[in-house]
C-alpha positions as CSV (number, residue, x, y, z in Angstrom):
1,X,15.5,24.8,16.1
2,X,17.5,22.7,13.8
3,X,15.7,21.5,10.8
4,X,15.7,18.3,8.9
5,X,13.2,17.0,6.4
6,X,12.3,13.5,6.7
7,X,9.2,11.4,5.3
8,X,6.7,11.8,8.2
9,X,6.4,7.7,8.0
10,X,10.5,7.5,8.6
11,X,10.4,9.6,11.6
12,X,11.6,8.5,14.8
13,X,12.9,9.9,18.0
14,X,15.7,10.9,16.7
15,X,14.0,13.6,14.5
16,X,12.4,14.6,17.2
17,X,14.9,15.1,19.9
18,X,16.4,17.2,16.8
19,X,13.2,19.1,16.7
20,X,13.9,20.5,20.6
21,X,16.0,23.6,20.5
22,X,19.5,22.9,21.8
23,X,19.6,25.2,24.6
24,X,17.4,23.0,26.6
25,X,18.6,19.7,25.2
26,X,22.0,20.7,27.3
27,X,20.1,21.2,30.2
28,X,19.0,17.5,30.4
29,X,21.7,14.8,31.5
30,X,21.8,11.2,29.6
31,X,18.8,9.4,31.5
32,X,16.6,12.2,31.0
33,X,17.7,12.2,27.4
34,X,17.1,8.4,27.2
35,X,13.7,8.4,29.0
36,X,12.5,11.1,26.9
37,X,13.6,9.5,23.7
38,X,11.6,6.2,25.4
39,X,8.6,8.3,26.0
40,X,9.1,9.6,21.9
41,X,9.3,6.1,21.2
42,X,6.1,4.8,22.3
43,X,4.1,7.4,21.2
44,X,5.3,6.9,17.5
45,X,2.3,4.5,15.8
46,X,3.6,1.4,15.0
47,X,1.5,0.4,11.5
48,X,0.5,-3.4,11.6
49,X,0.9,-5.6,8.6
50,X,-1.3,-4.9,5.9
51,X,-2.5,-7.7,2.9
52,X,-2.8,-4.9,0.6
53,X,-1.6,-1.8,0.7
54,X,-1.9,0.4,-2.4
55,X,-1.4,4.2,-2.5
56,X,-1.5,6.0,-5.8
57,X,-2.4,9.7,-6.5
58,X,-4.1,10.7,-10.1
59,X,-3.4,13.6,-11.5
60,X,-6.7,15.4,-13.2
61,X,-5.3,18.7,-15.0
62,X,-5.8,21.0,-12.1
63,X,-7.0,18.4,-9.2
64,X,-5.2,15.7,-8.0
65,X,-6.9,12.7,-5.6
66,X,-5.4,10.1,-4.1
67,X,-6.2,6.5,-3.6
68,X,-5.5,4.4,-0.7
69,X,-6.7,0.5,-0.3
70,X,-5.6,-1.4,2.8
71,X,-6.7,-4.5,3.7
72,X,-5.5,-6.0,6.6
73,X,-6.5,-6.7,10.2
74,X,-7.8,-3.5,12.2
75,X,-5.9,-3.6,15.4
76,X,-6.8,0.1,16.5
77,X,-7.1,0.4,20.0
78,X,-10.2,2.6,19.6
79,X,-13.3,1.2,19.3
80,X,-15.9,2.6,16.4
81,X,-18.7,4.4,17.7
82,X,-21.2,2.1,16.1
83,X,-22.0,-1.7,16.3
84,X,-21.3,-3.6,12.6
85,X,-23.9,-6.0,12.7
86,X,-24.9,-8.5,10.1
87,X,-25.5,-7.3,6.9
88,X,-22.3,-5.1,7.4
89,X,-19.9,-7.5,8.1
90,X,-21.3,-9.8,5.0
91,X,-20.9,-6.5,2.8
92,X,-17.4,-6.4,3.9
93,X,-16.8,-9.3,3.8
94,X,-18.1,-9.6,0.2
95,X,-16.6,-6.0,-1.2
96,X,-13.1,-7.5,0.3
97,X,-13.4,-10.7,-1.8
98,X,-14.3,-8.8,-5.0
99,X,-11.4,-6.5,-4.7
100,X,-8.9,-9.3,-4.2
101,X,-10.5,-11.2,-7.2
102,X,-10.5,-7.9,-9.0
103,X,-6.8,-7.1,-8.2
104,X,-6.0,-10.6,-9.2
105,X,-7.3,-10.5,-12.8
106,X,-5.7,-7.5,-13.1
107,X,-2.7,-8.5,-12.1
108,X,-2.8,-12.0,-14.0
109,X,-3.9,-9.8,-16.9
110,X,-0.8,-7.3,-17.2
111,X,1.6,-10.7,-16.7
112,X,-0.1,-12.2,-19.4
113,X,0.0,-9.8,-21.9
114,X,3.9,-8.6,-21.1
115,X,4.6,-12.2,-21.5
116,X,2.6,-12.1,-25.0
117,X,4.3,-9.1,-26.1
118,X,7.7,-10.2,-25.1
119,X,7.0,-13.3,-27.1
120,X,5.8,-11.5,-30.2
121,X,8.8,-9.3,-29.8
122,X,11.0,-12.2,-30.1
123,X,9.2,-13.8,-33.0
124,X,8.5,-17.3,-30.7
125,X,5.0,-18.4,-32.8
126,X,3.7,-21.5,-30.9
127,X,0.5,-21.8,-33.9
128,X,1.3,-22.3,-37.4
129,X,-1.6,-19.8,-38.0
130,X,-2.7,-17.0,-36.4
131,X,-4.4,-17.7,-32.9
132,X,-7.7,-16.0,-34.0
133,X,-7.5,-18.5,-36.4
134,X,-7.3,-21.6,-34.5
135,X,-10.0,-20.2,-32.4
136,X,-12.5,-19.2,-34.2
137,X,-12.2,-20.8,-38.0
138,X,-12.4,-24.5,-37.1
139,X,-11.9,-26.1,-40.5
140,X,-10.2,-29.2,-40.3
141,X,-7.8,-29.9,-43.6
């Protein structure tokens, strides 16, 4: 069998006609070759668009976990074993709002202080004083 290393995620039919040892891939003529390539094809999952889609592994000294957040329509074809009723659905709907909130603060947060630092680092003061000082010590002169 001929080897090739590929992301599983960038795998196509391609990889795995390479995957069937030659000897019997010269046995099959063009339309078997196409309609087995068709078959590889459809099996393949296609992933549906996600909203979010965050994947990050931390590494702890000697264990390392691995965080994955989607959020994004499920269109599995399987059905879950058990009915989501009310309270479920409002708890996911609820958990799904904080995390976007969540992810936006962050994310607003990060832009604001690279922009803050980048100004500092250019010397651009937009307060004659110090902003802690135009806060916080509200004399007027």
């Amino acid at each position: 069998m001929r080897q090739m290393h590929r992301n599983y995620s960038s795998r196509d039919a391609d990889y795995y006609m390479h995957q069937i040892p030659l000897p019997i891939l010269e046995k099959l003529d063009e339309e078997e070759k196409a309609n087995l390539k068709s078959v590889i094809n459809t099996a393949i999952p296609q992933p549906s668009p996600k909203l979010i889609d965050l994947r990050f592994a931390i590494d702890i000294i000697f264990i390392r976990y691995f965080v994955v957040l989607m959020i994004g329509k499920d269109r599995r074809k399987q059905q879950r074993s058990y009915e989501v009723n009310g309270i479920t659905k409002f708890a996911n709907v609820v958990a799904a709002v904080l995390l976007i909130i969540a992810m936006s603060l962050l994310i607003s947060g990060v832009t604001i202080l690279t922009i803050y630092l980048i100004k500092s680092a250019l010397g651009i003061a937009f307060f004659d004083r110090h902003i802690t000082e135009v806060l916080f010590n509200c004399k007027q002169k």
